[in-house]
C-alpha positions in Angstrom: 0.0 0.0 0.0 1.5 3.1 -0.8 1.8 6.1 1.8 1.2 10.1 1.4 2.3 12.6 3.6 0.5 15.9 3.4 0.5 19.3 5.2 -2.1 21.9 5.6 -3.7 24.5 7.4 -6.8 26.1 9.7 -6.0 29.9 8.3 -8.0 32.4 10.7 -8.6 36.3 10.5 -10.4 38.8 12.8 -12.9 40.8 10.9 -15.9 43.0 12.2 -15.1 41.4 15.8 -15.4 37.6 14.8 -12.8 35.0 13.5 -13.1 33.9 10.1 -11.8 30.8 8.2 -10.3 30.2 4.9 -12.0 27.5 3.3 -11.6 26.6 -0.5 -13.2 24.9 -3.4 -10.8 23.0 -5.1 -11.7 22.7 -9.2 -13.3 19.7 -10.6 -11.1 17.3 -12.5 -11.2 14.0 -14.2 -9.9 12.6 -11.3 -12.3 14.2 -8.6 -14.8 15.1 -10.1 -17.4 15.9 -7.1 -17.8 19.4 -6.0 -16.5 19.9 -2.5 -15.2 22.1 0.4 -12.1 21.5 2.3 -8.9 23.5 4.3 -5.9 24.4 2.0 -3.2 21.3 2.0 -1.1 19.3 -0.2 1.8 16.9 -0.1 4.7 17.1 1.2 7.2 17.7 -1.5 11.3 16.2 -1.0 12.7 17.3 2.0 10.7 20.4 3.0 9.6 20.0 6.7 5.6 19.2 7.8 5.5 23.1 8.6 7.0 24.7 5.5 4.7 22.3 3.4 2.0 23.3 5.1 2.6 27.1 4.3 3.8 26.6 1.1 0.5 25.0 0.2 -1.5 27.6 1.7 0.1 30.1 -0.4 -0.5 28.0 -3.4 -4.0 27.2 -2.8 -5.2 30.6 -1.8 -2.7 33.4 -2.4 -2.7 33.7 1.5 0.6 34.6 3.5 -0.2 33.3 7.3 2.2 32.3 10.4 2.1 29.1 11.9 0.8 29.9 15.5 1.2 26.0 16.5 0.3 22.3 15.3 -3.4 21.3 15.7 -3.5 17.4 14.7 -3.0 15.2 12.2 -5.5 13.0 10.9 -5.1 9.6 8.9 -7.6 8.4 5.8 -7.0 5.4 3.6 -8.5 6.1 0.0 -8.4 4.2 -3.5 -6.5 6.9 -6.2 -6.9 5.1 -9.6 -6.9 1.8 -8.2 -4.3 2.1 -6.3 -5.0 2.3 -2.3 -3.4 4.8 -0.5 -2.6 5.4 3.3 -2.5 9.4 3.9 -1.2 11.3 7.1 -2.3 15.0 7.2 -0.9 17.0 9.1 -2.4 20.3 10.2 -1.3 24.3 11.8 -3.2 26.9 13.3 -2.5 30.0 11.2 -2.7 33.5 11.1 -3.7 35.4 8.4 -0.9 38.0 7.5 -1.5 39.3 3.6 -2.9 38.5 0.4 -6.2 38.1 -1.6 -7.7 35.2 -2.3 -7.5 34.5 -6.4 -8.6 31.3 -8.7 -5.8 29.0 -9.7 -5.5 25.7 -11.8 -6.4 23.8 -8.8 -9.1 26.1 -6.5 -12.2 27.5 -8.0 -12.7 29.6 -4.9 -11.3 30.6 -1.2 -14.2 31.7 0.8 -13.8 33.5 4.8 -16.3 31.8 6.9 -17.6 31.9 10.2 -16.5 28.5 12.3 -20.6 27.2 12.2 -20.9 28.2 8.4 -17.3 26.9 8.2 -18.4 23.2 9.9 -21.4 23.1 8.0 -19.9 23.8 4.1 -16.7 21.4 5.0 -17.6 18.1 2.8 -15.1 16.0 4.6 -15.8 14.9 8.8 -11.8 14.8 9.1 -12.0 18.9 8.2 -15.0 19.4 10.1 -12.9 17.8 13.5 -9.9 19.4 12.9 -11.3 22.8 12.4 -13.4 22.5 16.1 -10.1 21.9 17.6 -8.3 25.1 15.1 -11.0 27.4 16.8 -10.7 25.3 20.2 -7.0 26.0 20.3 -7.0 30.1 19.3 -9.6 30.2 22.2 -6.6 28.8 24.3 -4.3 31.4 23.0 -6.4 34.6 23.0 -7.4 34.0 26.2 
């Protein structure tokens, strides 16, 4: 079975006195063709570390520049990629939002800021919807 390592974040931003969260919709492809809704990640490319994959991916995805404020969790899925299974470690960071505007890319239709309940509820994936509780669980922890 082969193994994937990917890195990603919970990207957060104060606005109007509440905390939003970047959310994107990835493009549909031959390969996934279902709409969904998910956090920025990606794989871990060579020898970059968890963290820097997990910005660098970010950035990618969204156009967003953030700080890693500290490691949330890392969650494991096993899924069949053209017939081939795969066993895949994600790894995720509490971020802050520093610059940039969300734009479209090859791979993300759109990056959306979202409250944490509008957030939970758009999420199509239970693994995203777990690991952002504990995102807004932790910045509670650290604002406070």
């Amino acid at each position: 079975m082969k193994r994937e390592f990917s890195a990603g974040g919970c990207v957060f931003k104060r606005e109007g006195g509440q905390i939003l969260w970047a959310i994107i919709k990835p493009r549909l492809s031959t390969d996934f063709p279902r709409e969904r809704y998910q956090l920025p990640k990606g794989l871990i490319d060579g020898q970059e570390s968890s963290e820097q994959a997990a910005l660098r991916e970010v950035k990618e995805e969204t156009e967003l520049t953030a700080r890693i404020i500290k490691k949330i969790d890392s969650t494991k899925i096993f899924y069949t990629f053209r017939g081939e299974k795969i066993f895949k470690i994600i790894t995720y960071y509490l971020m802050e939002y520093l610059s940039g505007e969300p734009k479209e890319s090859t791979e993300v239709e759109k990056t959306m800021w979202l409250p944490l309940e509008e957030a939970k509820k758009i999420l199509t994936h239970t693994n995203d919807k777990g690991i952002l509780q504990k995102a807004s669980g932790l910045l509670k922890a650290e604002i406070t």
